[in-house]
C-alpha positions as CSV (number, residue, x, y, z in Angstrom):
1,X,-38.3,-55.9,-46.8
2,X,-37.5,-59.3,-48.7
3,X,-38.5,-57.3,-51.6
4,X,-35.7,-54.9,-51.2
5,X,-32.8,-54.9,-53.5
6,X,-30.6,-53.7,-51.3
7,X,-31.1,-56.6,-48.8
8,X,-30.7,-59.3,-51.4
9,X,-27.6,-61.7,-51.4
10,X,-24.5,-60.2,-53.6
11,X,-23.1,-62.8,-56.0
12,X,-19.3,-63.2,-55.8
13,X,-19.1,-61.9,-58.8
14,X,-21.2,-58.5,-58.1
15,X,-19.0,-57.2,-54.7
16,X,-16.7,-54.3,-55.4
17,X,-14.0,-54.7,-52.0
18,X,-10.9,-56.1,-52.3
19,X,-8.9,-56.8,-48.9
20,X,-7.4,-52.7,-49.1
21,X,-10.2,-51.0,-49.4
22,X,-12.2,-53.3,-46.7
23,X,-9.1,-52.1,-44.7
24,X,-10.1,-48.6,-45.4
25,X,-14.1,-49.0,-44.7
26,X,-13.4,-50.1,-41.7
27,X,-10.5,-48.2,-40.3
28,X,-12.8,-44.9,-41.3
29,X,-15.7,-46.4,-39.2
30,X,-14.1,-47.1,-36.7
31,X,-12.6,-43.0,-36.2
32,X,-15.4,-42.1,-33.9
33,X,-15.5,-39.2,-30.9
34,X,-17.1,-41.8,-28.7
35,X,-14.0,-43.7,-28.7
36,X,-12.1,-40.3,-27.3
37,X,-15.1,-40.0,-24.6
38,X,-15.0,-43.8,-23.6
39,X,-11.4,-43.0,-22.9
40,X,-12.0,-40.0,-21.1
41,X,-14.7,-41.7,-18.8
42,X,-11.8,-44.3,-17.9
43,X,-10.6,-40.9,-15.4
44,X,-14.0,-42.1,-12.7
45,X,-13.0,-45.4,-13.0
46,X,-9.7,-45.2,-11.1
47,X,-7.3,-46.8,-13.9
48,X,-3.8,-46.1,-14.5
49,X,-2.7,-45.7,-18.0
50,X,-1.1,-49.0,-18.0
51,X,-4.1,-50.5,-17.0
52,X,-6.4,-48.1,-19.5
53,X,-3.8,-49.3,-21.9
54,X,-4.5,-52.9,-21.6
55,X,-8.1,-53.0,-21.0
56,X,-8.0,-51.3,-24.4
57,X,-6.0,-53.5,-26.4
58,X,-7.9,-56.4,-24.6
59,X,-11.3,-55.6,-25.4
60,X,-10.3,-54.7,-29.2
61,X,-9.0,-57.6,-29.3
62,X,-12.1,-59.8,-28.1
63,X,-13.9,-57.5,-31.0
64,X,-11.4,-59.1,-34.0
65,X,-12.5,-62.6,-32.3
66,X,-16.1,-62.1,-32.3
67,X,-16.2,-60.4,-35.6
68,X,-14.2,-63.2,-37.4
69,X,-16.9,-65.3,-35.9
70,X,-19.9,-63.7,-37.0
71,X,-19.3,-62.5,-40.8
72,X,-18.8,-66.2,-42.2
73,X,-22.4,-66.6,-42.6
74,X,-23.1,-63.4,-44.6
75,X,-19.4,-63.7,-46.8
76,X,-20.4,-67.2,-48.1
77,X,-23.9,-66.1,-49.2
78,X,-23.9,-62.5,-49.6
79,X,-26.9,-61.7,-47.1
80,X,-27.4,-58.4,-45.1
81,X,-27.7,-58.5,-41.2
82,X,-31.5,-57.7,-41.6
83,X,-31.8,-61.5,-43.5
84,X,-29.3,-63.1,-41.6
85,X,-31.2,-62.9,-38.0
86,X,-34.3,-64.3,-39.8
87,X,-32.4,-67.6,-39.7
88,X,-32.8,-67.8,-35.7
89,X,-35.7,-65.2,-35.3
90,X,-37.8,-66.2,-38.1
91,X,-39.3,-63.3,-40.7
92,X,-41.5,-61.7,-37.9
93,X,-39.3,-62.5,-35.2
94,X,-36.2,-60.7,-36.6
95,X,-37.8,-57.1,-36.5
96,X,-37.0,-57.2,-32.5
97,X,-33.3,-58.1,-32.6
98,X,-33.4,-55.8,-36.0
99,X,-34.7,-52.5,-33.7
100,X,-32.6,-53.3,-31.1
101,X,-29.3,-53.2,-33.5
102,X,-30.7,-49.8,-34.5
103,X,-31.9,-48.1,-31.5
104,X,-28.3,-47.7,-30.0
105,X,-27.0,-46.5,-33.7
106,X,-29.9,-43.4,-33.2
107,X,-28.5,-42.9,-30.3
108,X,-24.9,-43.1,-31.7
109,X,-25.9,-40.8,-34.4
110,X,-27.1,-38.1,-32.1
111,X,-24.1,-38.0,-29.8
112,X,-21.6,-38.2,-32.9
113,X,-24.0,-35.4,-34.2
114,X,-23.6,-33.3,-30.9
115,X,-20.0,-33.4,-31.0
116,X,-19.4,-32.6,-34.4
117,X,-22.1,-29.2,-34.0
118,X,-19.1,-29.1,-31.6
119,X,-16.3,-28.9,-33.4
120,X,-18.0,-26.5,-35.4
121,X,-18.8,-24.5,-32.7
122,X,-14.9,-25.1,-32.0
123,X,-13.9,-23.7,-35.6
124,X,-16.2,-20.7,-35.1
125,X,-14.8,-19.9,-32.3
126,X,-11.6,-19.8,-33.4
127,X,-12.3,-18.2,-36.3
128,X,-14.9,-15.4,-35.7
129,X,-15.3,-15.7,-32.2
130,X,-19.0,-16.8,-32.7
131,X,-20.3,-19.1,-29.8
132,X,-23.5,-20.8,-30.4
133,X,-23.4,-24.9,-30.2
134,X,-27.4,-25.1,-30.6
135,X,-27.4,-23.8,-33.6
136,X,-24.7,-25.2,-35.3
137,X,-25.9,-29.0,-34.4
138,X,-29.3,-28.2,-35.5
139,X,-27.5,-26.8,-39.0
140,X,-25.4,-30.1,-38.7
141,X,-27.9,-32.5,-38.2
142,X,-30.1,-30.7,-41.4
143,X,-27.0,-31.4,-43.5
144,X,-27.0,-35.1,-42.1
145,X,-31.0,-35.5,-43.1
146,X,-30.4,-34.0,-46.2
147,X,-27.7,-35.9,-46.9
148,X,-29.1,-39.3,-46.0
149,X,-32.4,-39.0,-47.9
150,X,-30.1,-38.5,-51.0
151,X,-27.3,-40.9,-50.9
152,X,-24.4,-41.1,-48.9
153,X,-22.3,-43.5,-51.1
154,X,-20.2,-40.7,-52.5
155,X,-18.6,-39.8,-49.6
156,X,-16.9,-42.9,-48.5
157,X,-13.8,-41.6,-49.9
158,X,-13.8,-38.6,-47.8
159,X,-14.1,-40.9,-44.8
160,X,-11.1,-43.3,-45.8
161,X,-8.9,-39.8,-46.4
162,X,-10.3,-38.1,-43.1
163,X,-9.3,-41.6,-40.6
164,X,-6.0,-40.9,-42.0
165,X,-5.1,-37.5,-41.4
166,X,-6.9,-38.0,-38.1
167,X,-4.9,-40.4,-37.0
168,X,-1.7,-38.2,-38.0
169,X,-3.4,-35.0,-36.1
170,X,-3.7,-37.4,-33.1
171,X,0.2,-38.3,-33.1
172,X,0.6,-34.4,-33.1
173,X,-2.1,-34.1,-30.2
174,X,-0.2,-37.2,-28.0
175,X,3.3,-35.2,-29.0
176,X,1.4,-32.5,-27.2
177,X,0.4,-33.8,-24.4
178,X,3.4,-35.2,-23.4
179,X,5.3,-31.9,-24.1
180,X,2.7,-29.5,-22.6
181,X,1.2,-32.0,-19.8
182,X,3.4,-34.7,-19.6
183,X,4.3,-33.8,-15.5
184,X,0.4,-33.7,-14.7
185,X,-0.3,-37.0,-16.6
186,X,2.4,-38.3,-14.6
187,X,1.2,-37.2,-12.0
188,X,-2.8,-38.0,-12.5
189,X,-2.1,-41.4,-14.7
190,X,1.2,-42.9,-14.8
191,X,2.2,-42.8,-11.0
192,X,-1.5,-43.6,-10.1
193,X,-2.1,-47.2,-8.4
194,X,-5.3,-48.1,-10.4
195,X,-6.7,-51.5,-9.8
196,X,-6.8,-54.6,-11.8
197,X,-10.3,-55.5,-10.5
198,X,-13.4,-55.2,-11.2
199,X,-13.3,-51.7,-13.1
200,X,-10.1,-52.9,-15.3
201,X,-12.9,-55.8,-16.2
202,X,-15.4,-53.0,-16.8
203,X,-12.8,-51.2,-18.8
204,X,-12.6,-54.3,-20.8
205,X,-16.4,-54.7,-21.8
206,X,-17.3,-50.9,-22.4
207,X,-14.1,-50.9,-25.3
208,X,-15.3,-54.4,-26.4
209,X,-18.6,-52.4,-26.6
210,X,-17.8,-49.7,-27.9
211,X,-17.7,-51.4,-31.7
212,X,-20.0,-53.8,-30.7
213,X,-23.0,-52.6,-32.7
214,X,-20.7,-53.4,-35.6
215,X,-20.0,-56.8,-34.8
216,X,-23.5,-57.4,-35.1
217,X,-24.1,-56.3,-38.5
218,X,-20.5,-57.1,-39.7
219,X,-22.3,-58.7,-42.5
220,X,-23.8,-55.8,-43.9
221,X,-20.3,-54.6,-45.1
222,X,-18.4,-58.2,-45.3
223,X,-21.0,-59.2,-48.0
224,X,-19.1,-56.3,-50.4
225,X,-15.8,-58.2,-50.2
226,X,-14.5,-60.2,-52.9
227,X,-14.5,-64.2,-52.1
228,X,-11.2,-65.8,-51.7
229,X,-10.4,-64.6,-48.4
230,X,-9.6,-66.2,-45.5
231,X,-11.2,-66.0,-42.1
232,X,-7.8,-65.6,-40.7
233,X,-6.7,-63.0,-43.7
234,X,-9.8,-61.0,-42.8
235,X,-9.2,-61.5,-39.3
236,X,-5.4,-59.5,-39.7
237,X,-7.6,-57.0,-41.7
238,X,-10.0,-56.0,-38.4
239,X,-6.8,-55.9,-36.3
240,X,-5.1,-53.4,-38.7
241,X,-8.0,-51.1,-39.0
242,X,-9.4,-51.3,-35.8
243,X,-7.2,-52.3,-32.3
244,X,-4.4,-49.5,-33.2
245,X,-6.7,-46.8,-34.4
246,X,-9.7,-48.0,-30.9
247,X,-6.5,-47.9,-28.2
248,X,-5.0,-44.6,-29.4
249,X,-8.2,-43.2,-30.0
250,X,-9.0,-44.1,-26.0
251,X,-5.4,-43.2,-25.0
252,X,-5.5,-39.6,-26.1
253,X,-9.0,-39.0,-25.1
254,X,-7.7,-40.4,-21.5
255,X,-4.6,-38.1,-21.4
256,X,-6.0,-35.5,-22.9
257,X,-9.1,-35.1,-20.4
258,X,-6.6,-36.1,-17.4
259,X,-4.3,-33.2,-18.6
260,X,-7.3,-30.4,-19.1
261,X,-9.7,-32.1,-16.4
262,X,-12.7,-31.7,-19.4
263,X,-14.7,-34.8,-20.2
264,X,-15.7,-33.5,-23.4
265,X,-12.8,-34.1,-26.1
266,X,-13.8,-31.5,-28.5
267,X,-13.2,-28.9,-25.9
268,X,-10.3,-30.7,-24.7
269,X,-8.4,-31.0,-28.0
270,X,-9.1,-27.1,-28.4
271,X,-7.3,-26.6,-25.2
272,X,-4.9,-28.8,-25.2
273,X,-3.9,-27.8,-28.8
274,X,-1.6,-24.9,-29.4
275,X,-1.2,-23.9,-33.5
276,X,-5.0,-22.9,-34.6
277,X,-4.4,-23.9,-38.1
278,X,-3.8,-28.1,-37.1
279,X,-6.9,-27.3,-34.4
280,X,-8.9,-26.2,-37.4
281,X,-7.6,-28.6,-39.4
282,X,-8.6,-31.1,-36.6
283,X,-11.9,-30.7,-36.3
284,X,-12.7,-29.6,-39.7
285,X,-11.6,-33.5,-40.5
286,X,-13.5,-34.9,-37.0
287,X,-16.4,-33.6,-38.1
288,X,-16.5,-35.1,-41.9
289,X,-15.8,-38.3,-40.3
290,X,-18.5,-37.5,-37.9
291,X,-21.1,-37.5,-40.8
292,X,-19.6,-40.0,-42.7
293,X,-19.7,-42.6,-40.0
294,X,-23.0,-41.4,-39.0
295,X,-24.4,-42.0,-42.6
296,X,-22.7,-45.3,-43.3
297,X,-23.2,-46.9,-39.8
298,X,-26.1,-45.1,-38.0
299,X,-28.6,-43.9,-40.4
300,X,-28.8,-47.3,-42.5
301,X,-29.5,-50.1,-39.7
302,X,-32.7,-48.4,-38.2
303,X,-33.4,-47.1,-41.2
304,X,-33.6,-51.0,-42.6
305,X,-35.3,-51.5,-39.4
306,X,-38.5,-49.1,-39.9
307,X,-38.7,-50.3,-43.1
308,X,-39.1,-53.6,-42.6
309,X,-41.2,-52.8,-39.2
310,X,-43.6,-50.4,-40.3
311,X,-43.5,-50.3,-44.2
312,X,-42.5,-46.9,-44.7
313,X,-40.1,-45.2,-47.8
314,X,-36.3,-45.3,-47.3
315,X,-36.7,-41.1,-47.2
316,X,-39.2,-40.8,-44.3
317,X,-37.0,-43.3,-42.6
318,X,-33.8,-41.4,-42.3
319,X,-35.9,-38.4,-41.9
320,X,-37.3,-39.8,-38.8
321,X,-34.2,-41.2,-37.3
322,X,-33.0,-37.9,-37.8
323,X,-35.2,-36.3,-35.2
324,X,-35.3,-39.1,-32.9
325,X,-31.7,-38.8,-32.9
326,X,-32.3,-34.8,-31.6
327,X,-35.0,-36.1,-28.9
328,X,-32.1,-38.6,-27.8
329,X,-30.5,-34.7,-25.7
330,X,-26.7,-35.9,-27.0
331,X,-25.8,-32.8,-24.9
332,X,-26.4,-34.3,-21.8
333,X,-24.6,-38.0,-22.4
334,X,-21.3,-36.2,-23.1
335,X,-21.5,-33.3,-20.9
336,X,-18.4,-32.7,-18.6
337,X,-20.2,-33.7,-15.9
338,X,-21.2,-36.5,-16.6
339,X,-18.3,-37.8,-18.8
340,X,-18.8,-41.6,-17.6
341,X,-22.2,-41.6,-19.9
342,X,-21.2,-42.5,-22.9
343,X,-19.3,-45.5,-20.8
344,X,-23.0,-46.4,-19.3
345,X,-24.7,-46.3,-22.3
346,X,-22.5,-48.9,-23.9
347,X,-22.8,-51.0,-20.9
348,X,-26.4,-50.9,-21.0
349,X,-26.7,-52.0,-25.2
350,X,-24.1,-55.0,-25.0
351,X,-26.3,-56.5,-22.4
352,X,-29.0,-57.3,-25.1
353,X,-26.3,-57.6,-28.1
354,X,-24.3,-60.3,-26.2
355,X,-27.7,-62.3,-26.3
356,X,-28.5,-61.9,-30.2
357,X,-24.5,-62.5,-30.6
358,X,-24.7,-65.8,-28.8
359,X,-28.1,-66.9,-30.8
360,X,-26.8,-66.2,-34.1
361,X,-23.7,-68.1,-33.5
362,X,-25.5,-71.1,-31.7
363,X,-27.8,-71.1,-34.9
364,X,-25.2,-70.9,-37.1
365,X,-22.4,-72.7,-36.4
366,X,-24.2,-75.5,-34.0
367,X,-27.8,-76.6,-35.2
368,X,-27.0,-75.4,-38.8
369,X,-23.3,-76.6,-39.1
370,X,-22.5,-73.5,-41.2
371,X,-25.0,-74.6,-43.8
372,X,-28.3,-72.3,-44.3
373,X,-30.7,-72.5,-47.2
374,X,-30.5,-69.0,-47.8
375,X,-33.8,-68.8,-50.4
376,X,-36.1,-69.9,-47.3
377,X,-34.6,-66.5,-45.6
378,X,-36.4,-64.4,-48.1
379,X,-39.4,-66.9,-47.9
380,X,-42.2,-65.3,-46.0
381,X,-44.9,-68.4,-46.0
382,X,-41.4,-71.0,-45.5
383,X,-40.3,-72.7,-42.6
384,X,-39.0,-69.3,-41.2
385,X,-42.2,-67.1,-41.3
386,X,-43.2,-65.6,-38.1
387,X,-41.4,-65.4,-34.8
388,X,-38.9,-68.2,-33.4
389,X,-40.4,-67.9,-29.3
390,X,-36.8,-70.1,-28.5
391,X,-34.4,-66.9,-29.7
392,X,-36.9,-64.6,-27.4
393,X,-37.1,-66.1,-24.9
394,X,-33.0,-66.7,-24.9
395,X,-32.2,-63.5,-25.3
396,X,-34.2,-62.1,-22.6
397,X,-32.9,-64.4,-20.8
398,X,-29.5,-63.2,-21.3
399,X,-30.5,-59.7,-21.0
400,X,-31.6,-60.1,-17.8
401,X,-28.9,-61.9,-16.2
402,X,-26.5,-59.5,-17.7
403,X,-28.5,-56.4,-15.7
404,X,-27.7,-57.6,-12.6
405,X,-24.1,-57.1,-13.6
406,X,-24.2,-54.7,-16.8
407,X,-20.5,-54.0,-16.4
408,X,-19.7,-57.5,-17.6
409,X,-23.0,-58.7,-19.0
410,X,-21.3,-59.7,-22.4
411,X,-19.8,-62.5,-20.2
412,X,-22.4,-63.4,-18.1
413,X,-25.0,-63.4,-20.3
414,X,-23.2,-65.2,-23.4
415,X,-23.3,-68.8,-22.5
416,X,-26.3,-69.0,-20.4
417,X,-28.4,-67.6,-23.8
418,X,-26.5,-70.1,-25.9
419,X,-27.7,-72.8,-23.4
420,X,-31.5,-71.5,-23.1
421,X,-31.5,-70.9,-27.0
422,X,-30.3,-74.7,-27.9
423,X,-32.5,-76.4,-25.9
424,X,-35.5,-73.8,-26.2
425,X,-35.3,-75.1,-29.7
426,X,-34.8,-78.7,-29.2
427,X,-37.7,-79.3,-27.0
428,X,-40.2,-75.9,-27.9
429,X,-43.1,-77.5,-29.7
430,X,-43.6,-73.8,-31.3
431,X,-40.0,-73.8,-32.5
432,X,-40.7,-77.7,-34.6
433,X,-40.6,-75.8,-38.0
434,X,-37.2,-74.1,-37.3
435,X,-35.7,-77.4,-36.3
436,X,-36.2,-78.4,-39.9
437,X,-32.7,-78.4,-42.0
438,X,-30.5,-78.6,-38.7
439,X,-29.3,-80.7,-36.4
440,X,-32.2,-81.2,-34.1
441,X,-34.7,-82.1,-37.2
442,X,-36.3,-85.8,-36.9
């Protein structure tokens, strides 16, 4: 994988992003149906809008934090995600935390594949009156393969344009559900007592979540931006991209499926809609940043992860993901019935990406004082090679203390894995070559 040039460090002088378009990338990432569903599984939670609305805005928020915190390393030195866990995990050792980042992104990429064979299904519908769902996600996900195994740089543009009018379509889509709905939201969301326990807390961590795979790999796309930035200027760049577009994102899907009592919001936005033209227009624009998002954040961190695992070309790669993604049955995670599962399944991820979180920044920041030898990353034979036992061990560890509460595991499990994961390595005779270079070397 070393061998790579795709994973190599980008000079300062080689990245293409200034602090607009780094606005763009990541206010088009972060336009995502799951955001709409995690909203909509709010409903089984017993929330109130105002305390949807919060829990929102709050876990967002906690996002911007941890993100500001975790792409230092790679916008100093240029290094992917894939290179920067070899740090703590050693060359061997990263594939794990590597395969966990991209598990949850096949899984992503199969429900985000599911819903846009939706809005198609929506569009023909509409159109011609042709109803078959199957087919058109199986046409869909063809495209997607075909797509990936050729290069998916090209459409990054269509992805920046389509967050935009999205995010004007949604305006229209909140205008009407307040207009068309507005006594039965009242009714089902406004007026409603909620609680401010431990489902608000919930709330909190699954919209945290929600991005969280990002925040993990923030340094695959932070390593593109020009230097000269600071940690706060990139900070008010997440905020502006990502904590208006997440919370109105989850506030419409929450209105929406209280007002049409659907858990899916394809089929909630064709209802609630009422000019075919903008619903066309809708999903036509949903679904393009459906496959851009899919291409640009699902397909290329497993596919960097088989790679490096199992030695394979870049095209068999995204060909396999592809199908696993099919075998992951999207249908039945955001099925009306079971609207909450999109909220479980990002439950059940943060529990092991709070761990790696905490190690990365524990190896960073504490034992390393933000100072890595970056050429011993790419050095298989170097004081890196093989697999660090003290970040394993820590980080199942974490995971495990976070599954007997996966609601909040992010912050049960955080400081207990920074804990195992410091002295692990301070006092792990198997970890003595990974002390060397940081604070616990002797």
């Amino acid at each position: 994988m070393s061998e790579n040039t795709n994973l190599q460090p980008i000079l300062a002088n080689k990245r293409i992003m200034d602090l607009l378009s780094y606005l763009f990338l990541w206010l088009g990432g972060c336009v995502s149906i799951g955001t709409f569903a995690l909203g909509s599984g709010q409903l089984e939670k017993g929330l109130n809008l105002t305390q949807a609305f919060v829990a929102m805005l709050i876990g967002s928020l906690l996002l911007i934090i941890c993100l500001c915190l975790n792409d230092q390393m790679s916008y100093k030195s240029g290094v992917p995600y894939a290179v920067q866990l070899k740090s703590a995990f050693g060359t061997k050792g990263a594939i794990l935390p590597a395969m966990l980042r991209g598990l949850p992104a096949i899984v992503w990429y199969g429900v985000q594949s599911w819903l846009g064979g939706s809005a198609i299904n929506q569009i023909s519908i509409l159109l011609v009156g042709y109803d078959n769902i199957v087919l058109y996600f199986l046409l869909f996900q063809a495209l997607q393969i075909w797509i990936s195994t050729t290069g998916f740089h090209g459409l990054k543009w269509l992805e920046n344009i389509g967050a935009v009018v999205i995010i004007a379509s949604l305006a229209y889509m909140f205008y009407v559900c307040m207009t068309k709905f507005g006594g039965r939201i009242e009714e089902n969301l406004i007026n409603k007592e909620g609680t401010w326990g431990l489902p608000f807390v919930s709330a909190i961590v699954a919209f945290f979540g929600v991005n969280v795979l990002v925040m993990l790999n923030v340094g695959d796309y932070v390593r593109e931006l020009k230097p000269g930035y600071s940690t706060t200027k990139r900070g008010v760049v997440y905020f502006l991209a990502m904590v208006p577009a997440t919370v109105f994102m989850g506030v419409i899907g929450l209105m929406i499926s209280s007002a049409t009592g659907l858990g899916n919001p394809i089929n909630a936005f064709a209802q609630a809609a009422d000019n075919k033209f903008l619903v066309v227009i809708t999903l036509v624009f949903i679904l393009f940043a459906q496959m851009t998002t899919n291409l640009a954040s699902n397909v290329v961190p497993p596919a960097y992860a088989l790679m490096d695992a199992f030695k394979i070309k870049h095209k068999t790669s995204v060909i396999i993901i592809g199908l696993v993604a099919i075998a992951t049955c999207p249908w039945l995670i955001t099925s009306d019935s079971s609207s909450r599962g999109v909220d479980i399944f990002v439950l059940t991820y943060t529990v092991f990406f709070g761990p790696i979180f905490s190690v990365l920044l524990v190896d960073y920041y504490i034992l390393h004082k933000g100072k890595i030898n970056v050429a011993e990353l790419y050095d298989e034979n170097g004081n890196r090679k093989g697999v660090n036992w003290a970040a394993i061990i820590a980080i199942s560890v974490g995971a495990l203390i976070g599954l007997f509460n996966a609601d909040i595991s992010f912050l049960t499990a955080t400081i207990p894995t920074a804990l195992v994961y410091y002295f692990a390595m301070k006092y792990m005779a198997s970890s003595a070559r990974f002390r060397k270079g940081t604070i616990l070397e002797k």
